[in-house]
C-alpha positions as a Markdown table, in Angstrom:
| # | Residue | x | y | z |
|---|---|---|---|---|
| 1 | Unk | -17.6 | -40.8 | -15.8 |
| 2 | Unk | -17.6 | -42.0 | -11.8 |
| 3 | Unk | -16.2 | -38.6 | -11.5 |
| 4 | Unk | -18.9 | -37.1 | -12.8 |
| 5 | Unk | -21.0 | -37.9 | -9.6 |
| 6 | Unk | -18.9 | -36.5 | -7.3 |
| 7 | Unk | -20.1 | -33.5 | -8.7 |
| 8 | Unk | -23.6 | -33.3 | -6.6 |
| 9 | Unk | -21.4 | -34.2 | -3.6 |
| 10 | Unk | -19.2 | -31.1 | -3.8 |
| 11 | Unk | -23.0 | -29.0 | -4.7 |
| 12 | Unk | -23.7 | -30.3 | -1.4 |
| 13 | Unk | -20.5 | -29.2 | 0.5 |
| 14 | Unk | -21.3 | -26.0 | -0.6 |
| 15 | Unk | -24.6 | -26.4 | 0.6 |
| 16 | Unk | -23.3 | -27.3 | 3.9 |
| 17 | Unk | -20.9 | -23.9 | 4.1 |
| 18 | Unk | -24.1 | -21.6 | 3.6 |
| 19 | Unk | -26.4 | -23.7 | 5.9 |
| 20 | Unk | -23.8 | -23.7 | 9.3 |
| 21 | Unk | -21.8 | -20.4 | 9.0 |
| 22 | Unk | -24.0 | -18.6 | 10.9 |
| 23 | Unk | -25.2 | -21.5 | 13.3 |
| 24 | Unk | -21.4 | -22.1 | 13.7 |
| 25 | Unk | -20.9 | -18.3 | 14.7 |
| 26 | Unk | -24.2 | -18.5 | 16.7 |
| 27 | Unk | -23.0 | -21.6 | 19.1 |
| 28 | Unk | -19.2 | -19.9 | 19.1 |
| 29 | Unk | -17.6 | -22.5 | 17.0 |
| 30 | Unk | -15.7 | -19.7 | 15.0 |
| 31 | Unk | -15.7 | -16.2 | 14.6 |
| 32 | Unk | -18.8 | -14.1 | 12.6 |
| 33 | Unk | -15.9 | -13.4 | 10.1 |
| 34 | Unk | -15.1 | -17.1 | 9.3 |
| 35 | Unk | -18.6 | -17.9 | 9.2 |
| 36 | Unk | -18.7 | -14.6 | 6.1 |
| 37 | Unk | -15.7 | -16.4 | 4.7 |
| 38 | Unk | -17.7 | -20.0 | 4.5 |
| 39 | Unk | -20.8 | -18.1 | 3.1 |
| 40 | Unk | -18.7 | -16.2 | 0.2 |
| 41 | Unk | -17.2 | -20.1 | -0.7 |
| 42 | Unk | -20.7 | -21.3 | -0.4 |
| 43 | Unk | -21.3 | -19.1 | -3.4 |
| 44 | Unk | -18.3 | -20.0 | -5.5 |
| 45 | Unk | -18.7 | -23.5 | -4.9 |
| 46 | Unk | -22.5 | -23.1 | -5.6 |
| 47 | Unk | -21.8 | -21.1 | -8.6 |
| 48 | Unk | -19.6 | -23.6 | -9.9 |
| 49 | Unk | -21.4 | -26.6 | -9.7 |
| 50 | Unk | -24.4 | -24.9 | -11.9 |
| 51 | Unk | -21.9 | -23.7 | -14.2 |
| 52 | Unk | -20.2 | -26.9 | -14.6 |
| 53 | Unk | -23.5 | -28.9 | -14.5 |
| 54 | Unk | -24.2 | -26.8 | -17.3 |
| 55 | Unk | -21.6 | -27.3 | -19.4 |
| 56 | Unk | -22.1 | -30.6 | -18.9 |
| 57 | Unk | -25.3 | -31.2 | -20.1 |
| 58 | Unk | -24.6 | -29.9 | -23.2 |
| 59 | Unk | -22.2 | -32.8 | -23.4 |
| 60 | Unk | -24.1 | -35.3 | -25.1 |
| 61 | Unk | -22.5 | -38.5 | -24.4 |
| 62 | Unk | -22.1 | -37.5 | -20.4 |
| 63 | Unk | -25.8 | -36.0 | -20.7 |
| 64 | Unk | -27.1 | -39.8 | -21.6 |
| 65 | Unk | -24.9 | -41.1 | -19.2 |
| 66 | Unk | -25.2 | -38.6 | -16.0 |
| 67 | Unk | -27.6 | -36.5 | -16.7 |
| 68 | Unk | -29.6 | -37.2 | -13.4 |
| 69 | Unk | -26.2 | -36.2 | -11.3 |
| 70 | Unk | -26.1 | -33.1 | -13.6 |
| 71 | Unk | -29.2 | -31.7 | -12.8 |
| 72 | Unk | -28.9 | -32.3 | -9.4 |
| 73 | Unk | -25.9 | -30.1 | -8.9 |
| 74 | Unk | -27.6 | -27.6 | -10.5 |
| 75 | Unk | -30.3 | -27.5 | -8.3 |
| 76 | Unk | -28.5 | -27.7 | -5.1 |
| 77 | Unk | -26.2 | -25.0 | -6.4 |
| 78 | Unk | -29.2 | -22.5 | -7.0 |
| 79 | Unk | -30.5 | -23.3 | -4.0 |
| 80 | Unk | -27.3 | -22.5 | -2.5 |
| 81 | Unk | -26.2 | -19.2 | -4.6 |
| 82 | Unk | -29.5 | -17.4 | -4.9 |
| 83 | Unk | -30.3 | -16.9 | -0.9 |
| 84 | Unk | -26.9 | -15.5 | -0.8 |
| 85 | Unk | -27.2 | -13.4 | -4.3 |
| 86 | Unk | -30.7 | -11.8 | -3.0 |
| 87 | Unk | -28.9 | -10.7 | 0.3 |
| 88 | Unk | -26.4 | -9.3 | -2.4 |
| 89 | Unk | -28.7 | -7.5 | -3.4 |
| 90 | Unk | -30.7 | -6.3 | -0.9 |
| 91 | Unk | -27.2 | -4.6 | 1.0 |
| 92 | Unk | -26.7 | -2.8 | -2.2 |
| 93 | Unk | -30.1 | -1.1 | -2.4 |
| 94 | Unk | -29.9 | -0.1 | 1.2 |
| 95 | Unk | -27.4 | 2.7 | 2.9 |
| 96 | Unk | -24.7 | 0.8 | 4.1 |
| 97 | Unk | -25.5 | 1.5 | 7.8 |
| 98 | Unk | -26.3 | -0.2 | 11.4 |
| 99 | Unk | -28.0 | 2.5 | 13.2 |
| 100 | Unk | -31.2 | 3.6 | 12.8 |
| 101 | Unk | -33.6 | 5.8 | 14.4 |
| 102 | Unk | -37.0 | 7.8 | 14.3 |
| 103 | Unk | -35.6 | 11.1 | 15.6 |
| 104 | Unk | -31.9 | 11.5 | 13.4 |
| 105 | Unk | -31.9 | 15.2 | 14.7 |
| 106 | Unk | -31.8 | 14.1 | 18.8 |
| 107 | Unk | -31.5 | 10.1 | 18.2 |
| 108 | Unk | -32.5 | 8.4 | 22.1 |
| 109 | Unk | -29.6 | 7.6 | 24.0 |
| 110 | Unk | -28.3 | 4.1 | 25.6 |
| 111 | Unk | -27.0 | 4.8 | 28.9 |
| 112 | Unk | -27.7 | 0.5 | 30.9 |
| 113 | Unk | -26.9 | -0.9 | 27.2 |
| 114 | Unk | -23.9 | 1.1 | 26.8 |
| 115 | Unk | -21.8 | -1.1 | 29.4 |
| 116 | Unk | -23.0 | -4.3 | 27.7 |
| 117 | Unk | -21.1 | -3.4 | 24.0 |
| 118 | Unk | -17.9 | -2.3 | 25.7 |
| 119 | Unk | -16.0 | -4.2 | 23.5 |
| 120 | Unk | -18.3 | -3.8 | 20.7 |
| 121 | Unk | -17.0 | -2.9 | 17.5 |
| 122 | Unk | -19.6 | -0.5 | 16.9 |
| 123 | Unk | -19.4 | 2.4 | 19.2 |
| 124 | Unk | -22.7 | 3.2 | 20.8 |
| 125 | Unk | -22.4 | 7.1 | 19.8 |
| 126 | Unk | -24.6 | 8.1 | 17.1 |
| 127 | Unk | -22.7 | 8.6 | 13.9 |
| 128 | Unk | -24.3 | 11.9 | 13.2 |
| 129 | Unk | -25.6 | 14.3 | 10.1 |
| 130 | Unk | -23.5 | 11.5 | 8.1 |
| 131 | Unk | -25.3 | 8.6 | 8.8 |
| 132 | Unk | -28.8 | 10.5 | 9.5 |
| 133 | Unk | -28.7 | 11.7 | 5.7 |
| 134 | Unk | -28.1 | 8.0 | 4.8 |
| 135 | Unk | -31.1 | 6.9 | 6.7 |
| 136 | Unk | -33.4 | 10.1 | 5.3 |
| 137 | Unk | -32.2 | 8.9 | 1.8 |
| 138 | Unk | -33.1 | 4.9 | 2.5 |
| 139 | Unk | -35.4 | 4.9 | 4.9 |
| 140 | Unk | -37.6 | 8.1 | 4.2 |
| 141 | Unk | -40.8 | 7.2 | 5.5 |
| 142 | Unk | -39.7 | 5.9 | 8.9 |
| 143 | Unk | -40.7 | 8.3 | 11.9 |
| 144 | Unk | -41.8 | 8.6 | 15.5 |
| 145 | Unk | -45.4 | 7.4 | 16.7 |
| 146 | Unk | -47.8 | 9.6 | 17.9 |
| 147 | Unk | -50.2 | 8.6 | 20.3 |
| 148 | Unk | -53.1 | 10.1 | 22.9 |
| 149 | Unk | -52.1 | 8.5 | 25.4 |
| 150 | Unk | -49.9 | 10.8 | 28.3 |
| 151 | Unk | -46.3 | 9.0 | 28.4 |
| 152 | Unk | -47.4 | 7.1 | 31.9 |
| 153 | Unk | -50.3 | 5.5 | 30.2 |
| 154 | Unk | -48.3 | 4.2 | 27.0 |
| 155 | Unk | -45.0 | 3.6 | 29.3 |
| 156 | Unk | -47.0 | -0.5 | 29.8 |
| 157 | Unk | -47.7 | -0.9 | 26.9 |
| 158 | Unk | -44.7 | -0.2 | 25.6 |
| 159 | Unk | -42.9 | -2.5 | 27.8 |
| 160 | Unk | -45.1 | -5.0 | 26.7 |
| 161 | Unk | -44.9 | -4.8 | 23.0 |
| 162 | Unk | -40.8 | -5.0 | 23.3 |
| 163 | Unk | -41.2 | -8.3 | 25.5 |
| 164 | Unk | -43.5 | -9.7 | 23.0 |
| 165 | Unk | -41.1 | -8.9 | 20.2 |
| 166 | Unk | -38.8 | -12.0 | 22.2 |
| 167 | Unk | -36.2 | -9.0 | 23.2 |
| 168 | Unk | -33.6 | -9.3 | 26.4 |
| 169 | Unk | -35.1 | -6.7 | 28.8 |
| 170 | Unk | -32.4 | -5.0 | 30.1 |
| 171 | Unk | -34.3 | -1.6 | 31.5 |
| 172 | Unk | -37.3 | -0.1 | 32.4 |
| 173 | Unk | -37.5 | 3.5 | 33.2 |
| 174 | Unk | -40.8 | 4.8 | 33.9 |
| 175 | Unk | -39.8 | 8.3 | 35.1 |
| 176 | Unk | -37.7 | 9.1 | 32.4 |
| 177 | Unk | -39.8 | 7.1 | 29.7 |
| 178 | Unk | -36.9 | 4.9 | 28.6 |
| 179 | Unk | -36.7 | 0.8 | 27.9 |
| 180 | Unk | -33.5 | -0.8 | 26.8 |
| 181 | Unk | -33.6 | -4.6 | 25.4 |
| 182 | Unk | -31.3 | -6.6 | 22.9 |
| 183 | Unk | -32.6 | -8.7 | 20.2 |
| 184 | Unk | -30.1 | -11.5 | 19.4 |
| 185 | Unk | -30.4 | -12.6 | 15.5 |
| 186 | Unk | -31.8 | -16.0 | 14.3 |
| 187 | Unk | -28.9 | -16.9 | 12.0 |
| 188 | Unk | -25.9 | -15.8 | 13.0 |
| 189 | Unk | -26.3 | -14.5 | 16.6 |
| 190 | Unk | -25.7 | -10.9 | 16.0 |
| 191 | Unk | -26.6 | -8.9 | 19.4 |
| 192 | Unk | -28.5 | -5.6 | 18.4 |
| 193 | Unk | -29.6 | -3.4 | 21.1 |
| 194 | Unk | -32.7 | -1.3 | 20.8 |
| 195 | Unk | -33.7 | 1.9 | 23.2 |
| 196 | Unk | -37.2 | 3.5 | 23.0 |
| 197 | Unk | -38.0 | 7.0 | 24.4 |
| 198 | Unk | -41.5 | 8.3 | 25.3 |
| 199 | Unk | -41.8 | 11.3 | 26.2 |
| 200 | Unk | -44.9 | 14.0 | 25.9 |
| 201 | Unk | -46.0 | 15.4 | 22.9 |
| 202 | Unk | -49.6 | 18.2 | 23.4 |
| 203 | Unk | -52.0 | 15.7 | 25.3 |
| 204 | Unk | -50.5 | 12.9 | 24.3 |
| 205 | Unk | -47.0 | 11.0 | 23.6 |
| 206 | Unk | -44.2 | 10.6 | 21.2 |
| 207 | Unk | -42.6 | 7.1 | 21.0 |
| 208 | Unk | -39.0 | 7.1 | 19.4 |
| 209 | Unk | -36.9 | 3.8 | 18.7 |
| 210 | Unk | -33.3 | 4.0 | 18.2 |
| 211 | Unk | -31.5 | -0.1 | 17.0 |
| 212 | Unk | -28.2 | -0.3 | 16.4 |
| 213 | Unk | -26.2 | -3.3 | 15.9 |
| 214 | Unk | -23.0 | -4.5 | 17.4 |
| 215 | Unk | -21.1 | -5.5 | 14.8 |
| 216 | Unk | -20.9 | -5.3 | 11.2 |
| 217 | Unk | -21.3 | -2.0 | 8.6 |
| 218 | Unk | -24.3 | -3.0 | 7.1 |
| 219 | Unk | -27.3 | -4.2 | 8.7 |
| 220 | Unk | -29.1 | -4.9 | 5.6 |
| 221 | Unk | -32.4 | -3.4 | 7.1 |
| 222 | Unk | -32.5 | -5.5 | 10.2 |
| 223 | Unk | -32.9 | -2.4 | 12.2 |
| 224 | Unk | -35.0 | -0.3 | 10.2 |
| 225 | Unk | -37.3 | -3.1 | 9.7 |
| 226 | Unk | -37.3 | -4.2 | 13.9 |
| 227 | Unk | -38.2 | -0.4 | 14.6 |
| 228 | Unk | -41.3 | -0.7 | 11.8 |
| 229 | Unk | -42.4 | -4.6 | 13.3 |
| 230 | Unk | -42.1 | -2.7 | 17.0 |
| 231 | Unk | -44.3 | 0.3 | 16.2 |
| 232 | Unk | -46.5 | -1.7 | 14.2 |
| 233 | Unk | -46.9 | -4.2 | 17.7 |
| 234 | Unk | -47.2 | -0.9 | 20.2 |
| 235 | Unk | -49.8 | 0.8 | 17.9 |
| 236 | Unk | -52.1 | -2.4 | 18.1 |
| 237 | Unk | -51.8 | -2.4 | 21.7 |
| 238 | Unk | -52.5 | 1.4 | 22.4 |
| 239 | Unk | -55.7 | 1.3 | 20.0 |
């Protein structure tokens, strides 16, 4: 029966993979992949521990006994599993992708970024028709902004809208209507760069975003989603 409460105690270990794999990756500590690999036992252990708590319960003499420690593993276990299972998820309903932009038929360019992810997995070429169907099929609403404003006017406040997002500035091109930045993740520390294009459009302006991360295959709509919090910033401010 002293066993028996061990049982929260290894709930919580698993706790402890999920909550520093990506802090761990983030301050260097170990790689991105070992901090996946600590993640994916966060699960099993997590999964275990409601499984087992579980079976447990249904023990009646250990239920009298430990039933406190045998609801607590469960708990800690589904807090564990289910941010993990609902990432699951959310990377099988999207294409499995890392580079996304508003114009898949001539995507903006990196030229200063390009240097910085030398040794970056992920080339910084666009992937082509290939990855633009994947986008169309995923991401079918996402397009360029259209504005009033010539490209000169919106260049500013374009500049400012990527600054307040908390990017890394890394260039500003006012003849050419180009800004480069990097947004570094929350969790794990991932480095995805981001170019925007502005360039004229009748009287006015067409604004296209291009992010692509790094590393990894799938982005689980981190980039789709920074282009649509980006526009979403720049519209406010040209209104």
């Amino acid at each position: 029966m002293k066993l028996l409460r061990l049982l929260p105690l290894v709930a919580l270990i698993g706790l402890g993979m999920l909550l520093f794999a990506g802090p761990g990756a983030r301050m260097e500590l170990w790689d991105f992949r070992f901090g996946f690999t600590l993640m994916r036992w966060a699960l099993y252990v997590g999964g275990a521990s409601i499984v087992l708590g579980f079976i447990l319960v249904l023990i009646p003499k250990v239920r009298k006994a430990q039933v406190g420690a045998m609801l607590l593993s469960i708990f800690i276990g589904a807090v564990t599993v289910t941010p993990i299972l609902l990432q699951v998820q959310k990377a099988r309903s999207l294409p499995f992708i890392h580079d996304i932009t508003t114009d898949t038929a001539n995507p903006p360019f990196f030229v200063d970024v390009a240097p910085l992810r030398a040794d970056a997995p992920n080339p910084v070429e666009y992937g082509g028709e290939e990855i633009a169907e994947q986008q169309r099929a995923g991401y079918p609403d996402l397009g360029p902004l259209r504005v009033d404003q010539s490209p000169a006017d919106a260049f500013d406040p374009a500049v400012a809208a990527a600054e307040a997002m908390g990017w890394e500035m890394v260039a500003n091109v006012p003849e050419e209507g180009r800004i480069e930045a990097t947004e570094t993740t929350f969790w794990f520390g991932f480095k995805d760069d981001v170019v925007i294009r502005i360039q004229v459009d009748g009287s006015g302006s067409v604004i296209d975003v291009r992010s692509k991360s790094r590393v990894g295959g799938s982005d689980i709509g981190a980039n789709a989603a920074r282009i649509e919090r980006y526009l979403e910033e720049l519209s406010d401010r040209l209104e």
